[in-house]
FIDOVO-13382 format. One record per residue: x, z, y negated of N, C-alpha, C in turn. Coordinates in steps of 0.001 Angstrom, whole numbers, plus 500000, padded with zeros to 6 digits. Layout:
FIDOVO-13382
XZYXZYXZY ...
***
This chain:
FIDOVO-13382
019549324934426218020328325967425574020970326908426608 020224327353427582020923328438428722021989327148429219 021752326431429568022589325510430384024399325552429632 024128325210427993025579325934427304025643327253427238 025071327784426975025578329237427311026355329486429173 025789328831429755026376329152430721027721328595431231 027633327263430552028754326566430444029943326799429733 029612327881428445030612328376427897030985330085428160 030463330487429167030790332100429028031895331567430112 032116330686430993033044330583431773034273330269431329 034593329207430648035168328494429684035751329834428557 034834330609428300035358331592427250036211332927428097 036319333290429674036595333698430559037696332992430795 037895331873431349039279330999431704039714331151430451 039886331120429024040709330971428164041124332347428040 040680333722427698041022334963427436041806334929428830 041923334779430388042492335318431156043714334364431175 043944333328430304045065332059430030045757333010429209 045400333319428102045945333894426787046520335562427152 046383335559428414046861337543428813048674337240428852 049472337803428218050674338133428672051316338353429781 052066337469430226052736337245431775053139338720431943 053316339128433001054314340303433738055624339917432960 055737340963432295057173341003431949058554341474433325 059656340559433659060243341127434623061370341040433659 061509341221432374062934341502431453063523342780431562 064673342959431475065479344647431627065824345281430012 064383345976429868064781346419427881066243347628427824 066184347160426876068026347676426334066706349006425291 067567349410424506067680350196423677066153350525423357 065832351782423512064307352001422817063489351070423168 063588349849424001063019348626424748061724349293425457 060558349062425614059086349437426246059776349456428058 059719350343428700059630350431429928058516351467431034 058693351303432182057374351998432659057870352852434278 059230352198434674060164352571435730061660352851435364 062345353382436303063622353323435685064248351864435802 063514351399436718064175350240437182063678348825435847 062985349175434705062936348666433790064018348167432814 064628349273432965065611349611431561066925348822432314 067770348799430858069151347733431369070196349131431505 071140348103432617072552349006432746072204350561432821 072518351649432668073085353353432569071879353963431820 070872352794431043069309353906430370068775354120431593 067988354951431112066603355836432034065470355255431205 064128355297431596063118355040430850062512356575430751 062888357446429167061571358301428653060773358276427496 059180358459428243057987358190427260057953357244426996 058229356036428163058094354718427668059158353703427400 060119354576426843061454353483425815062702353995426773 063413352912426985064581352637427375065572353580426206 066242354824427470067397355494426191068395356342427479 069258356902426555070605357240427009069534358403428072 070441358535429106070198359772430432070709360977430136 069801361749429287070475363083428970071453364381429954 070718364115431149071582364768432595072847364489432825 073353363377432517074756362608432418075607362399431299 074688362261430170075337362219428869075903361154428720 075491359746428632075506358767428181075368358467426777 075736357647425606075771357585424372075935356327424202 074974355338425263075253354340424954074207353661423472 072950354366423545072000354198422268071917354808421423 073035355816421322073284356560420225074457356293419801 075134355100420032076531355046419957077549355738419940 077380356729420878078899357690421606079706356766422325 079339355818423295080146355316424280080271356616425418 079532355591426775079646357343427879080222356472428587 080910355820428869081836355288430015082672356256430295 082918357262430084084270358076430275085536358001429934 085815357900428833087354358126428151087590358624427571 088464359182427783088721360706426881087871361515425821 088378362179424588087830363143424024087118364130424883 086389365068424493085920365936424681084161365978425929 083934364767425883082656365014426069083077364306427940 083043365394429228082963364695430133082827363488430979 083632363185431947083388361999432607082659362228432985 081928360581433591080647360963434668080703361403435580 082198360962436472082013361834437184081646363286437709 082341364128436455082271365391436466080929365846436160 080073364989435830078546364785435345077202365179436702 077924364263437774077792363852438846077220364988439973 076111365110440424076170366205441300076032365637442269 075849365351443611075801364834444942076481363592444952 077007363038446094077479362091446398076485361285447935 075863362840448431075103362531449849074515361204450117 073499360991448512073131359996448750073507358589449602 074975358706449383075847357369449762075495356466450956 075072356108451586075349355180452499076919355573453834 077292355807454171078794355528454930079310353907454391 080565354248454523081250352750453925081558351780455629 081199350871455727080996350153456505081553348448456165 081636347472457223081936346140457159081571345693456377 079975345994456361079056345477455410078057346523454911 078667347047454170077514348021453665076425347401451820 075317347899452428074321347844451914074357348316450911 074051347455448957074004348237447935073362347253447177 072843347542445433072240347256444871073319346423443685 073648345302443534074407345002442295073633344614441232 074334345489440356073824345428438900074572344850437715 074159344262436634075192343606436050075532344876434859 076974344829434528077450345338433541078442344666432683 078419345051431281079573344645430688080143345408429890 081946345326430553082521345739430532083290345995429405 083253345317428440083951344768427168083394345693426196 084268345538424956084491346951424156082821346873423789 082334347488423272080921347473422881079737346627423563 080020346824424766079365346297425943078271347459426343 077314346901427396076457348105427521077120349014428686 079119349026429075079071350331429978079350350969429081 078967351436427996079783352275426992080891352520426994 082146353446427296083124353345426987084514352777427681 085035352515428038086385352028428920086214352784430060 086803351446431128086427352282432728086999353155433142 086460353685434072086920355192433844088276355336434830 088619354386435838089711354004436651091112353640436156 091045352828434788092399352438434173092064352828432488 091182353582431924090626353551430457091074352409429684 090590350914430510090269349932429529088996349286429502 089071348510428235087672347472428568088005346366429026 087120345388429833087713344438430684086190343175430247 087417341894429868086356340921429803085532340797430217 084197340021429785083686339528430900083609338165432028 085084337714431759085509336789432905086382337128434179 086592338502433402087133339173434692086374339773436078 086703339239437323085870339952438380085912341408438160 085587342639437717085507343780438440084312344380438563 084655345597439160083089346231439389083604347747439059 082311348003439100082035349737439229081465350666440323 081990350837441595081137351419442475080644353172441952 079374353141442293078447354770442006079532355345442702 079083357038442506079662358132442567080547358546443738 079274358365444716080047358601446352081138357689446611 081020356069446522081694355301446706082925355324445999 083014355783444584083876355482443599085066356549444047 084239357633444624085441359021445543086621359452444789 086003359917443580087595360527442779088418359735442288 087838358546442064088929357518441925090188357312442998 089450357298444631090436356730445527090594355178445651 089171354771445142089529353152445160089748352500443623 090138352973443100090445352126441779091607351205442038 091511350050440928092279349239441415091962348503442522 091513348816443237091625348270444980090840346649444652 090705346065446043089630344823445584088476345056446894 088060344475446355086061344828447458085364343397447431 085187343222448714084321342005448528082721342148448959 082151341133447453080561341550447699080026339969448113 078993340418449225078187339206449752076858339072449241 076032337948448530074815338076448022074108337431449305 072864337598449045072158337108450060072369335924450467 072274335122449474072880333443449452074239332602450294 074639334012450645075755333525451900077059333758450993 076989333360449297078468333190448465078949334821448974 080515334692448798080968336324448480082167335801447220 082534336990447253083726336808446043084212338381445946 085599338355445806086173339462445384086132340007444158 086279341173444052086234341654442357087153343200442604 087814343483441139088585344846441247087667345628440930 087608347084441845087352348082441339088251348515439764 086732349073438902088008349314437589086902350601436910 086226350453437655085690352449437022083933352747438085 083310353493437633082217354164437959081174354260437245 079993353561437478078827353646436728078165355094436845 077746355694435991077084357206436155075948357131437219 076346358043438256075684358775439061074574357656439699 074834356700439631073692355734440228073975355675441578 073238355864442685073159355928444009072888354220444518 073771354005445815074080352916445907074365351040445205 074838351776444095074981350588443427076774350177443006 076702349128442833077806348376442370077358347369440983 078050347800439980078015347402438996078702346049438381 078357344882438268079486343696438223079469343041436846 081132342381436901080794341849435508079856340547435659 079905339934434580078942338565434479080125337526435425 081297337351435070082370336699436346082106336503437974 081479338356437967081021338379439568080156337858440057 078783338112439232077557337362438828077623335723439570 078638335289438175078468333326438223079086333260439584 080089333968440054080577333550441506079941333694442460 079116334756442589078212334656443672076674333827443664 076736332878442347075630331896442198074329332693441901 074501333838440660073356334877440878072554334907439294 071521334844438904071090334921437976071135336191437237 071876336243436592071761337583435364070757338535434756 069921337244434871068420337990434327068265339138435249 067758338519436513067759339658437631067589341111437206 069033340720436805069824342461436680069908343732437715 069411342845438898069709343971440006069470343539441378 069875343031442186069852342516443043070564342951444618 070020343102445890070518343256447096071690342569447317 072763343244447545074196342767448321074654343783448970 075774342996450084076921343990450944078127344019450244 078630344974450733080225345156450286081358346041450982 082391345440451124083181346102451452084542345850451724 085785347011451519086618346615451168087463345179451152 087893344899450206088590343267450774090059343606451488 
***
């Protein structure tokens, strides 16, 4: 009798530590369970847990305002925006974080970019460089080329500014498949700089 008992407390050990829930590495959207900021998808913050709009910036992307910045009344991000210091210097190859966004009307950048106030497919290359980089809208329009680790690069248009996010570049899913990059991700090390 000890001999099964002993044979099964192990057996009952390997199955409960089989049956535990993997590490989640998914990026929750809306009211989504998170525990970092780096949880949450696109422009949320994680508070008390749930993935939601960044009240400091005024985002409306889970309340359905749309905070991309276009017109009416309620500020761009930029103007949202306090420091730029953070930045990096712009360089050959400068160092940033790409993140995926989409750009398209009811997409998660909320509203039309803030560079030309449209929404832009998502087969179109563009991006969104953060605050410092984005500089008043001196580079809109322009083109920038980003290198993933993987050696691919690919060009994409600047076409607005993700809120106040420090070193990042925001890409569509276009930029993504060209640089051979998995989506899931949702955030990944690259260089960039002007094309």
């Amino acid at each position: 009798m000890a001999n099964i008992v002993l044979l099964l407390v192990p057996l009952f050990l390997i199955f409960n530590i089989i049956s535990l829930p993997l590490p989640a590495r998914a990026i929750s959207s809306c009211n989504g369970p998170c525990k970092t900021l780096n949880d949450c998808n696109g422009q949320l913050i994680c508070i008390n847990g749930k993935c939601n709009d960044d009240p400091d910036i005024g985002t409306h992307i889970c309340s359905g305002g749309g905070g991309g910045g276009g017109g009416g009344s309620s500020p761009s991000p930029s103007q949202n925006c306090k420091s730029s210091d953070a930045h990096p210097q712009l360089t050959s190859s400068t160092q940033a974080r790409l993140t995926h966004n989409d750009f398209s009307e009811g997409g998660d950048g909320g509203g039309p970019s803030e560079c030309d106030e449209k929404y832009h497919n998502n087969s179109e290359r563009v991006v969104a460089l953060s605050t410092g980089w984005y500089n008043h809208g001196s580079r809109c329009g322009k083109m920038i080329r980003i290198t993933a680790s993987n050696g691919r690069s690919v060009t994409a248009k600047h076409a607005g500014q993700p809120p106040c996010k420090n070193n990042a570049v925001d890409g569509s899913s276009a930029v993504w498949n060209a640089l051979g990059l998995n989506q899931d991700l949702g955030n990944v090390g690259i260089t960039w700089s002007m094309a």
